[in-house]
C-alpha positions in Angstrom: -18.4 -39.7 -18.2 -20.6 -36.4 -17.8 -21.9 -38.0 -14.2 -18.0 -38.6 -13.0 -17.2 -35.4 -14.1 -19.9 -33.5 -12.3 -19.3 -35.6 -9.3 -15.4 -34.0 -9.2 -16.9 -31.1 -9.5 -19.0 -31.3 -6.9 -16.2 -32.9 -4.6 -13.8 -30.1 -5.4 -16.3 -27.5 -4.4 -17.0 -29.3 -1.1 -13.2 -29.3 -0.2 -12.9 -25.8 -1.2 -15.6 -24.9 0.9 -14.4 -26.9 3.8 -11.1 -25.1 3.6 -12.5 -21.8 3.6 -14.3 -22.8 7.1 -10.9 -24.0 7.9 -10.0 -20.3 7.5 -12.3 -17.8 8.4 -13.5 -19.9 11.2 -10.7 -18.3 14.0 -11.4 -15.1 12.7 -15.2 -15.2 13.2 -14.6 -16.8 16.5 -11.9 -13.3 17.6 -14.5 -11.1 16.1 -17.5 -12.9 18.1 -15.2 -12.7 21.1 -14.9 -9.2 20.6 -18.8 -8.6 20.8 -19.2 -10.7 24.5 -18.1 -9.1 27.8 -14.7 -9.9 29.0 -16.3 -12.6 31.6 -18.1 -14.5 28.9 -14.1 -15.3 27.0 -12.9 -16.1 30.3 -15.6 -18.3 31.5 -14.7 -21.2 28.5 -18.9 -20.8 27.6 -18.2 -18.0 24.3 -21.4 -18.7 21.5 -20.7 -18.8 18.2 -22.6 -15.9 17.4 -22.2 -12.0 18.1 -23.0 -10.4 21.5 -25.0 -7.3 21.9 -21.5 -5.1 23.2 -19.9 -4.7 19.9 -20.2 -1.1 19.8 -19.2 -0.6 23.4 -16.0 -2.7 22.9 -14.9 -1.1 19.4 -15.9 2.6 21.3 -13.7 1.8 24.1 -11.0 0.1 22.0 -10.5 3.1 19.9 -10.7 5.6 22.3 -9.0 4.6 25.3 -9.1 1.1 25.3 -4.9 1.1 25.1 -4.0 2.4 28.3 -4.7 -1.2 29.9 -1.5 -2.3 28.0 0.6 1.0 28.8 0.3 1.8 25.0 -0.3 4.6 22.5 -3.7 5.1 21.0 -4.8 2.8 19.0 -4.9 4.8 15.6 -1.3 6.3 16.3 0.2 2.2 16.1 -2.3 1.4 12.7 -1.0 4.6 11.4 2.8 3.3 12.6 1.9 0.1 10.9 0.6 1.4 7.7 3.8 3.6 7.0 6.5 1.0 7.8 4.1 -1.6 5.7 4.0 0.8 2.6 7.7 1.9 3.2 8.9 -1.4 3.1 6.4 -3.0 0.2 7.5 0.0 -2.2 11.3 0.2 -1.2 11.3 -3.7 -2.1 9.6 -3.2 -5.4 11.7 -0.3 -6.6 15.1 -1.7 -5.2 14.4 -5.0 -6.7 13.0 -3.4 -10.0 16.4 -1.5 -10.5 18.7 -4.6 -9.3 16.1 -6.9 -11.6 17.0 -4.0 -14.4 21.0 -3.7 -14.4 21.6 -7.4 -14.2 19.6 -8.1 -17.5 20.4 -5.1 -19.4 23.6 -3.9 -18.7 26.5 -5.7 -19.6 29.5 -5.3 -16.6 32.2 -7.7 -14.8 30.5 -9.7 -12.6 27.3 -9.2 -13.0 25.9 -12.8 -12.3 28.5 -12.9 -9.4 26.3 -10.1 -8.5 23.1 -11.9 -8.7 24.4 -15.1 -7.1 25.4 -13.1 -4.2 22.1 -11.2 -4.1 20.3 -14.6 -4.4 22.1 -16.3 -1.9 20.7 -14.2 0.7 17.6 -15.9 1.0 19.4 -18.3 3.3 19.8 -15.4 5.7 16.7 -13.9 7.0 16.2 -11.1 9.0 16.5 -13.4 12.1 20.1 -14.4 11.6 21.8 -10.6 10.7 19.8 -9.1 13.4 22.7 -8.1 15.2 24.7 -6.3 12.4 21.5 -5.3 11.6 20.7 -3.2 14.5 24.0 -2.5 15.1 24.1 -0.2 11.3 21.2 1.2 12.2 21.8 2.7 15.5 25.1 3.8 14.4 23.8 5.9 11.5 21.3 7.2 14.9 17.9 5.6 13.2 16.9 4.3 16.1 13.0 5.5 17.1 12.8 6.8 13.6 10.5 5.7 10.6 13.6 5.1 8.2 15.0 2.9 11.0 11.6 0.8 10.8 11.9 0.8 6.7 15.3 1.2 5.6 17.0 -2.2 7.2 13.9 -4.3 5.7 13.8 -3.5 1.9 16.7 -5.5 0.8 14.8 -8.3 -1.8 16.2 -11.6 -3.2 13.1 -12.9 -4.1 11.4 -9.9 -5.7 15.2 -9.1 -7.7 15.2 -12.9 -8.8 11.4 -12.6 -9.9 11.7 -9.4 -11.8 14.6 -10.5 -13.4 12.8 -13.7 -14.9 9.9 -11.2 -15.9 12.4 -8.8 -18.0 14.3 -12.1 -19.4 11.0 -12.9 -20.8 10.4 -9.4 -22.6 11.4 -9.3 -26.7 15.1 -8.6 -27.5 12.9 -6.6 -30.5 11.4 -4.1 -28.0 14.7 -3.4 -26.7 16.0 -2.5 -29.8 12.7 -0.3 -31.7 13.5 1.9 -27.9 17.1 2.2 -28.7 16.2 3.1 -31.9 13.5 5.9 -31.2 15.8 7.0 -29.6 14.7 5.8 -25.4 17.6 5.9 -23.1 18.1 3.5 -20.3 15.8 5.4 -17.8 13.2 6.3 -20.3 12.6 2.4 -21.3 12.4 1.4 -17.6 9.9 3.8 -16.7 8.2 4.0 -20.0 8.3 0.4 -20.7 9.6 -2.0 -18.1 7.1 -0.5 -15.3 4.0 -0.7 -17.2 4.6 -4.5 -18.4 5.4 -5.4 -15.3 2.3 -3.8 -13.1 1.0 -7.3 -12.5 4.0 -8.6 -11.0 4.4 -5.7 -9.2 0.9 -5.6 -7.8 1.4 -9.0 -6.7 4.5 -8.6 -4.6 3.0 -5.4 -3.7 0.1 -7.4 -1.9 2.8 -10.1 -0.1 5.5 -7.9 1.1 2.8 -5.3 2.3 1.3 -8.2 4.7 5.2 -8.7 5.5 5.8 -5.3 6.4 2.0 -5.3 8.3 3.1 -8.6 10.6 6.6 -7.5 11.6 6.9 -7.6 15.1 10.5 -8.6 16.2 12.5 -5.7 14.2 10.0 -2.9 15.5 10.7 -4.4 18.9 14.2 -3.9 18.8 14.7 -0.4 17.9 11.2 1.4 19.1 11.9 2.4 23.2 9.2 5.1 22.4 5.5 4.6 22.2 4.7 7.0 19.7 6.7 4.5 16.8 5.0 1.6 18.5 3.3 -1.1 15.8 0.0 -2.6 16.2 1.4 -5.9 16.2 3.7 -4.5 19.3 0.1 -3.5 20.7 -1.3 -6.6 20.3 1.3 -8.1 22.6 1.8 -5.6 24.9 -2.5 -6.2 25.4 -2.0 -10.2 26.1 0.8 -9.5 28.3 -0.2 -7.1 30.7 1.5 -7.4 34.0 -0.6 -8.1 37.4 -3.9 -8.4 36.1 -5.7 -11.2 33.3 -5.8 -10.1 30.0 -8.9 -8.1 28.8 -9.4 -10.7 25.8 -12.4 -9.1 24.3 -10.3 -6.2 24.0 -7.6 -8.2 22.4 -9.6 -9.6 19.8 -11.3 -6.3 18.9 -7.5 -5.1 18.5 -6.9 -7.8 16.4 -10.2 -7.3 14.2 -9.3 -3.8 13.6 -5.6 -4.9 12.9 -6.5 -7.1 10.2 -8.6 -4.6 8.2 -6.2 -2.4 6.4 -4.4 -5.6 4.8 -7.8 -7.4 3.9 -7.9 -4.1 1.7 -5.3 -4.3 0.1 -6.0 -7.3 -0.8 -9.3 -7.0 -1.9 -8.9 -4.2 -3.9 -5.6 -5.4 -5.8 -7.2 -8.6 -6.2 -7.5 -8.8 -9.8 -4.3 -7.9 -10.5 -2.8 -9.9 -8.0 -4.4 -13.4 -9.4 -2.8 -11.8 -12.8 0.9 -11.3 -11.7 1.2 -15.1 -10.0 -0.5 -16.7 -13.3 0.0 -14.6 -16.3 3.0 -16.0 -18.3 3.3 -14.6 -21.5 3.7 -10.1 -22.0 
């Protein structure tokens, strides 16, 4: 029995291990490509292992590396990234904690007509309403405008419906020693509901941050100037520039640099994100 057991074991960590290969493997393979000459990508001979122009590629990347593509400065499009990823990860958390929060506690007319309508968005993604979409937003004159990147974005079904199972499982008995100390409706959902949900929070912190980070279709659509331009946006505009072959050591230093804020975040918010997608009980 102890032999079949440590032969699972063994097994499991051996497909474990081949899936991470599975993983990381394209990403070693951009960030060798971004360590070789543009000639050596193009040639179909790339080695598996770095080249000796890693700091000439990143130097020229980050400095003027961009104007290849027609394109802001690099930094200017991670910085443009980074605000519309933390405006929409934090305007879905809130939005969706005070939804999650009226629907369970408050008692009105149709409040689960409320929910079911709010739920049964998740058969319309951004893709579908992207015409309405843009439509409200350039009325109200967001276009080229950071609110324009955030605002039309941090509508939540998912994070609403999982918030409200997380306050369905909280004590009726903690509701009621609030009320009775005297803890109004604001005070228990900042004082109470927040901190016993930081988990869940951290974890869809973590997931619609990447979200926000990979958008590339809305930012397309209503950004005509460079300086609100995404990295994402820079990414393409690099693979596709006109009259000449892509630089592709270039691209995949791009894409190296692009992937380090979210590896970040999810580094450092990785204890609390394993927390909020298995912890069950308050």
């Amino acid at each position: 029995m102890a032999g079949s057991n440590r032969l699972l074991t063994i097994l499991a960590h051996a497909i474990l291990i081949i899936g991470v290969i599975v993983v990381l493997f394209p990403i070693w393979v951009a960030f060798v490509a971004s360590t070789h000459p543009g000639e050596t990508f193009l040639s179909g001979e790339l080695s598996l292992w770095p080249g000796n122009q890693m700091i000439e590629n990143y130097s020229l990347i980050l400095g003027k590396g961009m104007k290849i593509a027609s394109a802001p400065p690099l930094w200017v499009m991670l910085l443009n990234s980074l605000i519309m990823a933390m405006g929409i990860a934090i305007g879905k958390i809130f939005i969706s904690l005070l939804s999650a929060f009226a629907i369970v506690y408050f008692n009105f007319r149709f409040r689960m007509t409320a929910f079911w309508m709010i739920f049964i968005t998740l058969m319309l993604p951004v893709e579908v309403r992207i015409l309405p979409t843009y439509e409200v937003t350039a009325n109200l004159g967001l276009l080229n405008s950071y609110p324009g990147l955030i605002l039309p974005l941090i509508a939540s079904a998912t994070a609403t419906f999982l918030f409200r199972q997380v306050f369905m499982t909280i004590p009726d008995e903690l509701t009621e020693a609030s009320r009775i100390d005297g803890a109004g409706p604001i005070k228990f959902f900042f004082d109470i509901l927040m901190p016993l949900s930081r988990t869940n929070i951290a974890a869809l912190f973590v997931i619609l941050f990447i979200y926000g980070w990979n958008q590339y279709l809305w930012p397309l659509l209503i950004t005509t100037e460079d300086r609100y331009a995404t990295i994402v946006m820079g990414i393409k505009r690099m693979v596709e520039v006109a009259d000449s072959i892509p630089q592709w050591h270039m691209v995949m230093a791009t894409a190296i640099l692009a992937l380090i804020p979210p590896l970040f975040v999810v580094i450092s918010m990785q204890k609390l994100f394993v927390r909020g997608l298995t912890e069950t009980e308050k």
